[in-house]
C-alpha positions in Angstrom: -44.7 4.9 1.5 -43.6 4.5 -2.0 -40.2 3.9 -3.4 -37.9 6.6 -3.9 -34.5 7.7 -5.2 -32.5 8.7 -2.1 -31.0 11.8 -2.8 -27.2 12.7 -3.5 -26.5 8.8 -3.2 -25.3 8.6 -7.0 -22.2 7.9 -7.7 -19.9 7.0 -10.9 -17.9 3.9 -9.3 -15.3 4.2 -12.3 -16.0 5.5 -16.1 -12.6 4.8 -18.6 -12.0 3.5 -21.9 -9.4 1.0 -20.3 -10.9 -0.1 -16.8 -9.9 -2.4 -13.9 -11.6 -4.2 -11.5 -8.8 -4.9 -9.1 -8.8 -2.2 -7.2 -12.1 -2.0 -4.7 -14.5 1.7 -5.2 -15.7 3.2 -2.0 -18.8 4.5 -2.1 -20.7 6.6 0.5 -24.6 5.0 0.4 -25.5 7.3 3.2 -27.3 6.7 6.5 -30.8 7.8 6.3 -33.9 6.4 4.6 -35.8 3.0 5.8 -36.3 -0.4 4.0 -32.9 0.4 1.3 -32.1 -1.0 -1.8 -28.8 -0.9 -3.1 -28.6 -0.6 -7.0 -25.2 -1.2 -8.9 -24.7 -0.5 -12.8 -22.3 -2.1 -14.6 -21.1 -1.8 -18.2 -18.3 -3.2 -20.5 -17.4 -4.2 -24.0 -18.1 -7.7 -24.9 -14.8 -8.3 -25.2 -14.4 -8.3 -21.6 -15.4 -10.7 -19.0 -17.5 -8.8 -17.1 -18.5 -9.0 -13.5 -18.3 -12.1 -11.8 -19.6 -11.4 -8.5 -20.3 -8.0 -6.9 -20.5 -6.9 -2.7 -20.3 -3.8 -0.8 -19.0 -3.9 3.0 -18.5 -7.9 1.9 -22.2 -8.7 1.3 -23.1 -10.1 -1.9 -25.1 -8.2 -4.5 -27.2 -10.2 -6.7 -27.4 -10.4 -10.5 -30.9 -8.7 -11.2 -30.6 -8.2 -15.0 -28.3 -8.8 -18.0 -28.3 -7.0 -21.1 -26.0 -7.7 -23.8 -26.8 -5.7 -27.2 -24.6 -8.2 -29.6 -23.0 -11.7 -28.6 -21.7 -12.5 -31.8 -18.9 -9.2 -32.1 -16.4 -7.9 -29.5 -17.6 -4.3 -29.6 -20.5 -4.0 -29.1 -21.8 -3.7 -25.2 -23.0 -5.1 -22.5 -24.6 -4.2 -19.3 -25.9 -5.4 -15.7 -27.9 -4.1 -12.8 -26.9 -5.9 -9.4 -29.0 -5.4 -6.4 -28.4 -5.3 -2.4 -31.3 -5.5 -0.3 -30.8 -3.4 3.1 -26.9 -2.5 2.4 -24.6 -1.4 4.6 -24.8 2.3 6.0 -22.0 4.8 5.4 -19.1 4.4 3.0 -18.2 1.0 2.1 -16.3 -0.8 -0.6 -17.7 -2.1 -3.9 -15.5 -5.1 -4.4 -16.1 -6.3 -8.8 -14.6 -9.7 -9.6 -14.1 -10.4 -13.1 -12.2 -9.9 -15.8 -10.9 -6.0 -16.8 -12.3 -4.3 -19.4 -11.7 -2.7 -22.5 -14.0 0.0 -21.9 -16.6 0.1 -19.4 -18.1 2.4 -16.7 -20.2 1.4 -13.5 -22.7 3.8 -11.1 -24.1 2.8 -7.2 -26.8 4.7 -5.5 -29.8 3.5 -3.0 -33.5 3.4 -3.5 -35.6 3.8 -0.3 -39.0 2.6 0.9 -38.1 -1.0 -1.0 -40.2 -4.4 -0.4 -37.1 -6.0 1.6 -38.7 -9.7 0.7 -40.1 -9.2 -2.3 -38.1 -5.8 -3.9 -38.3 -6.9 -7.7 -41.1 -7.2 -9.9 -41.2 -6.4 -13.7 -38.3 -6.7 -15.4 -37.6 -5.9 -19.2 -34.3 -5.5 -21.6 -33.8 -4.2 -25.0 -31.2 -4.4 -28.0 -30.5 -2.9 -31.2 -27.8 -3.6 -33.7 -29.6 -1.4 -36.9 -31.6 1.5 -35.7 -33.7 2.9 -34.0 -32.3 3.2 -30.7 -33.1 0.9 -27.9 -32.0 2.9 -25.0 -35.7 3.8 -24.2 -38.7 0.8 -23.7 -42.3 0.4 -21.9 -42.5 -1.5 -18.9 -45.1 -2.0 -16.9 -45.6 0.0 -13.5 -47.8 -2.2 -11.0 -48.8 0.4 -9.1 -48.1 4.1 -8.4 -46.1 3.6 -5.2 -43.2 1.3 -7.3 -40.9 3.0 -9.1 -38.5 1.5 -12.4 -34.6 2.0 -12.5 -32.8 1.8 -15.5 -29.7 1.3 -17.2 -28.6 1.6 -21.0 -25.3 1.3 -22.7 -24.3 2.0 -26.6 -21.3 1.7 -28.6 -19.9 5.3 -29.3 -19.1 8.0 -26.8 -20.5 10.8 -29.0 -23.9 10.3 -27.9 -25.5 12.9 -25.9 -28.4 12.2 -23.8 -31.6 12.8 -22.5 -34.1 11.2 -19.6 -37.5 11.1 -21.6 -40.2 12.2 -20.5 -41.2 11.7 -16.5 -37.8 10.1 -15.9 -34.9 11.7 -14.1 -31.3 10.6 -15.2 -28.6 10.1 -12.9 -25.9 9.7 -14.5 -25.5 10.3 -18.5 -22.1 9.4 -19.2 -19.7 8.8 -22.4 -16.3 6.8 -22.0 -14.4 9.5 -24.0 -16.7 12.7 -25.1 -17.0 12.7 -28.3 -15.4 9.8 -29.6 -16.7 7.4 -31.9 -16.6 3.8 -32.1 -13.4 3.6 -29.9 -15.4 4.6 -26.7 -19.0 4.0 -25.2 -22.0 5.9 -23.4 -23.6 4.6 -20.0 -26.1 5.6 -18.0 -28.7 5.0 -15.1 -32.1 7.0 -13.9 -35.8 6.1 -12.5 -39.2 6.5 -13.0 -41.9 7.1 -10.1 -44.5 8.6 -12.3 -47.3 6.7 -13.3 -48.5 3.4 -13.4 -49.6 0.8 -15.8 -47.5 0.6 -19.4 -45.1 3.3 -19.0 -41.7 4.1 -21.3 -38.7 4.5 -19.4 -35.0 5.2 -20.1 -33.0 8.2 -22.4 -33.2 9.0 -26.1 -30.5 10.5 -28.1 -30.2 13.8 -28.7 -27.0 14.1 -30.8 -24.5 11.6 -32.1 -25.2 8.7 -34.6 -26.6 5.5 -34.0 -24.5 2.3 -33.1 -25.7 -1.0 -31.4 -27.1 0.2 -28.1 -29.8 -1.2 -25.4 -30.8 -0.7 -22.4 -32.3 -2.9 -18.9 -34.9 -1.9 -16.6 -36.7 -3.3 -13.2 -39.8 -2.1 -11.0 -38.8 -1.5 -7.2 -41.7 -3.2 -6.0 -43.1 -0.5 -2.6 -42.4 -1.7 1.4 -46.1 -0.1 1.7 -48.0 -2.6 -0.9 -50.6 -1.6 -3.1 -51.9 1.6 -3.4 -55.6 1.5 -1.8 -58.4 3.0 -3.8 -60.1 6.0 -2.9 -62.7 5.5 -0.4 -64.4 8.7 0.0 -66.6 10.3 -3.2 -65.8 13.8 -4.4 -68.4 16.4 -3.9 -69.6 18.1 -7.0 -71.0 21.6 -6.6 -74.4 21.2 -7.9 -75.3 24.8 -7.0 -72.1 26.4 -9.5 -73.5 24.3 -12.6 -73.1 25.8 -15.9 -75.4 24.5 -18.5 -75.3 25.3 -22.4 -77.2 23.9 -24.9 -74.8 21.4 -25.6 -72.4 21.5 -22.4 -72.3 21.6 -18.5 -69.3 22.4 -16.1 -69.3 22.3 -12.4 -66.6 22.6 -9.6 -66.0 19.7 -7.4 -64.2 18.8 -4.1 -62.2 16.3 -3.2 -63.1 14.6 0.2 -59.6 12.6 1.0 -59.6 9.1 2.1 -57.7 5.8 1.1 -55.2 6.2 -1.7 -54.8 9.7 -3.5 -56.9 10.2 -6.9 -54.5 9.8 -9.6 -57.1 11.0 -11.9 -60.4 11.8 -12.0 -63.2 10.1 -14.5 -66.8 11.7 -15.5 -70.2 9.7 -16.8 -73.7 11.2 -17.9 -76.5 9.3 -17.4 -74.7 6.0 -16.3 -72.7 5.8 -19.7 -68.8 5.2 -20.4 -66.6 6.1 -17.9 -64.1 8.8 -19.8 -60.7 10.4 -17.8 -60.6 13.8 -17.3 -56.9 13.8 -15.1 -56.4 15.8 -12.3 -57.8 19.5 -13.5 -56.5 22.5 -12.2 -58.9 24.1 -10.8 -61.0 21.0 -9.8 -64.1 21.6 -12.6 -65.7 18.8 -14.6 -66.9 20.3 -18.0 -68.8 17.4 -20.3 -69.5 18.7 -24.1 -71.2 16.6 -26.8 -74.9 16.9 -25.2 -77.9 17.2 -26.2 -79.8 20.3 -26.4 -83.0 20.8 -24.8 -82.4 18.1 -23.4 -83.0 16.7 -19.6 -80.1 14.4 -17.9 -81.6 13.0 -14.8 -81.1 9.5 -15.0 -78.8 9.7 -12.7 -77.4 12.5 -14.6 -73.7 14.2 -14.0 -71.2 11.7 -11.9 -67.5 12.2 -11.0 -65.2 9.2 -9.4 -61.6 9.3 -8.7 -59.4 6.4 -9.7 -55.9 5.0 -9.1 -53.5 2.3 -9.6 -55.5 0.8 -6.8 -59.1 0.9 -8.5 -62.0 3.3 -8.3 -63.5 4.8 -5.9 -66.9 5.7 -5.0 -69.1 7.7 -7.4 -70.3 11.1 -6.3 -73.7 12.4 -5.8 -75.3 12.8 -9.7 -76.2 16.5 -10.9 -79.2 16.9 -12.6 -79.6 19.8 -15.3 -81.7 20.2 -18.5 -79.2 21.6 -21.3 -80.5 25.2 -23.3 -82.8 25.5 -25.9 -81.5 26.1 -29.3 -83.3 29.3 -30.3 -85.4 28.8 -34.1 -84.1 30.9 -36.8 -86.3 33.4 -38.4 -87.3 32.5 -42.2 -88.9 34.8 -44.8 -87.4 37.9 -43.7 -87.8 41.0 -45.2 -87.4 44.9 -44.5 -90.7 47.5 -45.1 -91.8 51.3 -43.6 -87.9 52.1 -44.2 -87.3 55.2 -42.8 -84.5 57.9 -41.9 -84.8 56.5 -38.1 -86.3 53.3 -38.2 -87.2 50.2 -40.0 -89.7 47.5 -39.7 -88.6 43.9 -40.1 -91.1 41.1 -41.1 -90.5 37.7 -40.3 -91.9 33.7 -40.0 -91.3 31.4 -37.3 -88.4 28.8 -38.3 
């Protein structure tokens, strides 16, 4: 099973340009879903203490990641991601310690499917005092079934933003809409897509830059590792369609261990090269020779994942077209009202 976002457990704890922490924030983490992770964003001005200590229904969140964009001033940001393993069911209290402050928001929702001994692996921050913006970064993915939450934070609330690509946001939040300097944007999301390097977080899409950044860590999946594929596709050698410099054929997939990801193609026992997952499911191959006989093994097709290879298909043989020779020393005689004859030399 891999990780997931549990749906409609989202929730802005508290989102104002002068917060407190002394009152406690119910929040309502739901009661379905198996191996949960509780996930709590924080943010304030580094003015502000910050959180000292986080629970919910009195057990202790940990301190998962720090991000703070500029020490040295007292308006700049700063931001946290606390964790839970297995939290409480239902609707609980958040209880912050700390100090208030000046301007600051914080979100809560619950990620399903978690490693409950091992939930964490990568973790990576970013900063930026000059531009550009910081608020997006590459992490990597260790496999397909883990999924990356993240949080940024930047110092003006007239920023509006966006999840980039294959990322969802959650919550994309300003302090004071529209307000410069004298209030802040937040905000947390996920990415499940993918695996390997992959860029996570939001990018601006109005507003000016000011010091921003952003935190992000990879739910590590309750399942493990994805498996590789263990059964071959099937290419259709009978539907092969051969050009002088080209060949297509449809394929089937023949499930077994982990689900393709994508799907790579070789001629002849060359380089493996990535076609993705095409829809329909045909390999075509250009570049070839014409003329030309591949039979040694010829066309193969293996599916791939985070998990590795899989078995390589049965090859296709074919023998690319021709290339037809063009006539030289051509010429035109007998012309008449109805007919013509043409003269020619082999090319």
């Amino acid at each position: 099973m891999s990780v997931a976002y549990l749906d409609n457990s989202v929730a802005t704890l508290f989102n104002a340009t002068s917060a407190s922490y002394t009152t406690p924030f119910p929040y309502d983490s739901k009661t379905t879903g198996t191996d949960r992770f509780l996930v709590v964003t924080v943010m304030h001005e580094n003015g502000a203490t910050g959180p000292t200590a986080i629970t919910y229904g009195g057990l202790a969140l940990t301190q998962s990641v720090f991000f703070e964009v500029e020490p040295l001033d007292n308006f700049s940001e700063t931001g946290y991601i606390w964790t839970l393993i297995d939290p409480p069911t239902g609707i609980n209290d958040v209880v912050i310690s700390g100090g208030a402050s000046l301007d600051g928001g914080a979100t809560a929702a619950v990620y399903t499917g978690v490693n409950q001994t091992t939930p964490i692996g990568n973790v990576v921050t970013a900063a930026a005092i000059v531009a550009p913006d910081a608020t997006a970064y590459p992490i990597v993915k260790q496999d397909d079934g883990n999924l990356i939450v993240w949080a940024y934070v930047s110092d003006r609330g007239d920023r509006a933003m966006v999840a980039v690509a294959d990322n969802v946001g959650l919550v994309l939040a300003s302090t004071a809409p529209g307000v410069n300097t004298a209030a802040s944007s937040f905000g947390t999301g996920y990415r499940a897509i993918g695996s390997g390097e992959v860029l996570v977080g939001a990018d601006r899409t109005a507003g000016t830059f000011q010091s921003n950044g952003m935190g992000a860590l990879e739910l590590i999946s309750a399942a493990g590792p994805t498996a590789a594929p263990t059964n071959a596709p099937t290419i259709d050698t009978g539907a092969l369609s051969v050009t002088t410099h080209s060949v297509s054929a449809p394929f089937s997939i023949n499930s077994g261990g982990g689900a393709p990801a994508s799907y790579e193609v070789r001629i002849n026992g060359g380089a493996w090269t990535d076609i993705g997952l095409p829809s329909p499911l045909v390999v075509t191959v250009d570049g070839l020779s014409a003329n030309t006989a591949y039979s040694a093994p010829g066309l193969e097709l293996r599916g791939v994942n985070s998990g590795g290879p899989g078995p390589v298909s049965a090859p296709a043989t074919f023998t690319t077209d021709a290339v037809l020779a063009t006539p030289v020393n051509t010429s035109a005689s007998n012309i008449q009202s109805t007919s013509v004859t043409l003269n020619w030399n082999r090319g």
